[in-house]
C-alpha positions as CSV (number, residue, x, y, z in Angstrom):
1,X,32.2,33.9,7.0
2,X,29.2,36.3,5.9
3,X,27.8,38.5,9.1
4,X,24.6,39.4,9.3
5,X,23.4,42.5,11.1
6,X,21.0,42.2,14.1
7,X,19.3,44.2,16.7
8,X,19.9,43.9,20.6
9,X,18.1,45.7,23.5
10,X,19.9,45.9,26.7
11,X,20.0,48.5,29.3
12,X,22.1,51.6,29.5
13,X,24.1,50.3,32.6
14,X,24.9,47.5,30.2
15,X,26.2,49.7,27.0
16,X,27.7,51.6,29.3
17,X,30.3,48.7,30.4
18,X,30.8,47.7,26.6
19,X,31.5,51.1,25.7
20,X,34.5,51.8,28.4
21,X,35.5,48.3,27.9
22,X,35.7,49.1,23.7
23,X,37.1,52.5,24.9
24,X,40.0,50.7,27.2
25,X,41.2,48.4,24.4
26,X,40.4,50.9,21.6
27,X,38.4,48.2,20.0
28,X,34.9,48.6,18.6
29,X,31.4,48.0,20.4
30,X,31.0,45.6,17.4
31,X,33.8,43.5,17.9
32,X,33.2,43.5,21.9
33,X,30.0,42.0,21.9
34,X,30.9,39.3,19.5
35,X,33.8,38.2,21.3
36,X,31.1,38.1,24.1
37,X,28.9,36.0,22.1
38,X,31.6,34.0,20.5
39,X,32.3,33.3,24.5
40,X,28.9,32.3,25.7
41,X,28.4,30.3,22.8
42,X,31.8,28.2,23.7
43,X,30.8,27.8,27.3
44,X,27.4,27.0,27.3
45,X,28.1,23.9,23.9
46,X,30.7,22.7,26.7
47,X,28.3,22.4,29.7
48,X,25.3,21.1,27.7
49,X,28.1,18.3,26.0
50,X,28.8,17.6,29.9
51,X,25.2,17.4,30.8
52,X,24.9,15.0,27.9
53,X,27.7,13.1,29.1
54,X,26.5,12.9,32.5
55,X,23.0,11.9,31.4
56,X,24.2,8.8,29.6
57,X,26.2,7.8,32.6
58,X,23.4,7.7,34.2
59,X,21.0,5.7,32.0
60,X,24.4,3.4,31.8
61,X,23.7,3.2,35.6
62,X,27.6,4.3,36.0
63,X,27.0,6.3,39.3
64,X,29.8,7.0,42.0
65,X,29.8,4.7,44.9
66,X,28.9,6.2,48.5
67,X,32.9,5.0,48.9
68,X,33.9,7.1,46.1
69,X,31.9,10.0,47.4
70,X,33.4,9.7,50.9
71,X,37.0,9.5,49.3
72,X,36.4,12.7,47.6
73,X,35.0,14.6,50.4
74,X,37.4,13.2,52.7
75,X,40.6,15.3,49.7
76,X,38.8,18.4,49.9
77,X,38.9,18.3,53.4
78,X,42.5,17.6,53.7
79,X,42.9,20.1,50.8
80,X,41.2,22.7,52.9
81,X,42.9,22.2,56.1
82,X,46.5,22.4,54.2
83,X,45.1,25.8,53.1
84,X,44.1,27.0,56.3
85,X,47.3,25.6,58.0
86,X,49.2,27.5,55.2
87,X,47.5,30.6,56.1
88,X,48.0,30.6,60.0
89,X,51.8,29.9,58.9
């Protein structure tokens, strides 16, 4: 694939964090920030596919009963009171 150069402006705090993390892998600013990008990119074409997903749930009308909500509620409390009881242990 081709690249293209292009210009970013962010603030020094910012540069400063890419440069040390560049520094600490001996890897360029360059090849930082577009593993960055390459990163965002993934993750936000994964939430919008799940947005999507939920939204034509929905207009399928294929909602969670108030049931299935009180089942799911009712794990993560049990899950969270394992946890604790782990931790008094």
């Amino acid at each position: 694939m081709s690249s293209q150069n292009f210009s970013v402006r962010t603030d020094s705090g910012t540069l400063e964090k890419i440069d040390a993390l560049a520094q600490e892998q001996q890897r360029s600013r360059n090849v930082i920030v577009n593993e960055a990008i390459d990163r965002y990119i993934r993750e936000e074409t994964r939430w919008q596919a799940q947005i999507e997903d939920g939204l034509a749930a929905a207009e399928a009308g294929d909602f969670a009963s108030p049931e299935d909500i009180d089942r799911l509620f009712d794990s993560f409390d049990q899950k969270a009171a394992q946890a604790l009881s782990k931790d008094s242990a």
